[in-house]
N, C-alpha and C positions, 0 to 999 in steps of 0.2 A: 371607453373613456379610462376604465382600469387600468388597460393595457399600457397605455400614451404614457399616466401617471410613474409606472413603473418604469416604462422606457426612460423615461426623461430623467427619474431618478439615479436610475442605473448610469447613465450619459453623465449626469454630474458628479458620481462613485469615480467613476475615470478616469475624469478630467481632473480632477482634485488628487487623483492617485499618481498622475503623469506630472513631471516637472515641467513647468514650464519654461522650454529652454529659448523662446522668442524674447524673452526679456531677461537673458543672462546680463547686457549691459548697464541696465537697470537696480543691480543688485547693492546692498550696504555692504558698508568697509566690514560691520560686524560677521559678515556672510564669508570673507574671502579668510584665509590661510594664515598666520602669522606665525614666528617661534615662540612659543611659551616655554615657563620654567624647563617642565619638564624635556623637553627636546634642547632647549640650550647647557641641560647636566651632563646631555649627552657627548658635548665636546670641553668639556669640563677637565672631563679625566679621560685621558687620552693616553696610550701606553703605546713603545714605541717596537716594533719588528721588522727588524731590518733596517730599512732607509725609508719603509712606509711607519706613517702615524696612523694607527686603528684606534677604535675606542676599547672601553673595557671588555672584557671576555665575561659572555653571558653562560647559563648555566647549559644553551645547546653549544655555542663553544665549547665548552669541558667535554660533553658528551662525542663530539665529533673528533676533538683533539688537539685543539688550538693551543692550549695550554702548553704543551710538548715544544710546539714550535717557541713559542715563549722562553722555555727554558735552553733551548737551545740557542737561541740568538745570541751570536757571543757580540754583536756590534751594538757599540755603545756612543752617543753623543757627546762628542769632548770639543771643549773650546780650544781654541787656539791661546798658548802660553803667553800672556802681556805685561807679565814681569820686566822682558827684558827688550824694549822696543827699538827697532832697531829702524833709522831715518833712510829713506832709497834716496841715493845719488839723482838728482834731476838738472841735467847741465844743457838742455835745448829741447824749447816747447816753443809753439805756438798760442798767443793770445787776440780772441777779438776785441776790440776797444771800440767800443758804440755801438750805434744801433745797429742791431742782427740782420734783420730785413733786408733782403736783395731790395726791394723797389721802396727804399727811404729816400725819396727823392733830396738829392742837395745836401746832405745830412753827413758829415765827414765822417767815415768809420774808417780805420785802422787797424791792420792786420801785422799784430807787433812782432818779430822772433827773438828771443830773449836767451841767455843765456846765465843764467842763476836767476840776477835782481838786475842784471845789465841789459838795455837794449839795443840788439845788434844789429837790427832793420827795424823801420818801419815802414810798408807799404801804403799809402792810403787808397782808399775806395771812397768816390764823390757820392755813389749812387745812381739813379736816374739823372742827370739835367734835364734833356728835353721832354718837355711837357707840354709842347705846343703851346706853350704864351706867347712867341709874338705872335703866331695866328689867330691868337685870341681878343688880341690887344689891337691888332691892325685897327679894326674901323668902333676901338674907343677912343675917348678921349684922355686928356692925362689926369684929369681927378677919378673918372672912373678905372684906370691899367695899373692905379697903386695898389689896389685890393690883389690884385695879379700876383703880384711880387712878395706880398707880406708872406702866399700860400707857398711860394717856392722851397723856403726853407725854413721850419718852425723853431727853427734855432735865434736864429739872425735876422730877424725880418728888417731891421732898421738899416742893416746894412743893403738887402736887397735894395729898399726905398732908395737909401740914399746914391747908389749907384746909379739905379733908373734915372734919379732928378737930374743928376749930372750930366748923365747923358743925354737926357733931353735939351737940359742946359745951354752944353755945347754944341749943338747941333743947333738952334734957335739964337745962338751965340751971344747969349747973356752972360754975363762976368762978373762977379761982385768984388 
């Protein structure tokens, strides 16, 4: 029965000593990694060698010889002069006008070429049109096929409507 005791005890020594890594998902935000002060002084002060940024030079740097390299580095970070600004000539560009999206169904966008502030073409782009409404609309009715038309263009919907109506209009040859 000694023996059991001791075993069992020992088995718990173990188990307590091994991490338990089946419940790593299980663990508090207090448990995981974050930057504190001291790691974020580390980019703090930051010196520059060459065209790389290192941090500061620690005391095994000096001992290895970083320092040397330091002193050596004759490149230095310079801005570019903004005294004197000088405007770049821009006499033909391309502008989009509207919406960006290849598949803006209906939606007019315009592809303008300009020349200062002047515009020397405009090409336009419809978009998509078909969208399969009339096969959609076939076997509705006409209070139900205007929701159809409102979707075609979220710009215009009134004009959708009001096209549809006409044409149904005319076609049932009503006249006002």
């Amino acid at each position: 029965m000694n023996a059991v005791c001791q075993a069992r005890s020992l088995l718990i020594q173990i188990t307590r000593s091994v991490p338990n890594t089946l419940s790593f998902g299980k663990r508090s935000s207090h448990d995981l990694w974050y930057p504190d002060a001291e790691f974020m002084r580390e980019f703090k002060k930051a010196s520059v060698i060459g065209r790389v940024w290192m941090p500061e030079p620690t005391e095994y740097d000096k001992n290895v010889g970083i320092d040397k390299v330091f002193e050596k580095s004759s490149w230095q970070p310079t801005l570019p002069d903004l005294s004197e600004v000088h405007e770049k000539p821009l006499h033909y560009y391309l502008l989009n006008f509207g919406p960006q999206h290849p598949a803006a169904h209906g939606v007019l966008r315009l592809v303008l070429e300009l020349d200062n502030e002047m515009v020397m073409k405009a090409t336009p782009h419809i978009g998509l049109l078909h969208r399969a409404t009339e096969k959609l609309i076939e076997y509705k009715t006409y209070t139900q096929a205007v929701p159809y038309f409102d979707r075609m263009d979220y710009v215009s919907m009134m004009c959708n409507e009001t096209a549809f109506a006409l044409a149904v209009e005319k076609l049932l040859g009503f006249s006002f």
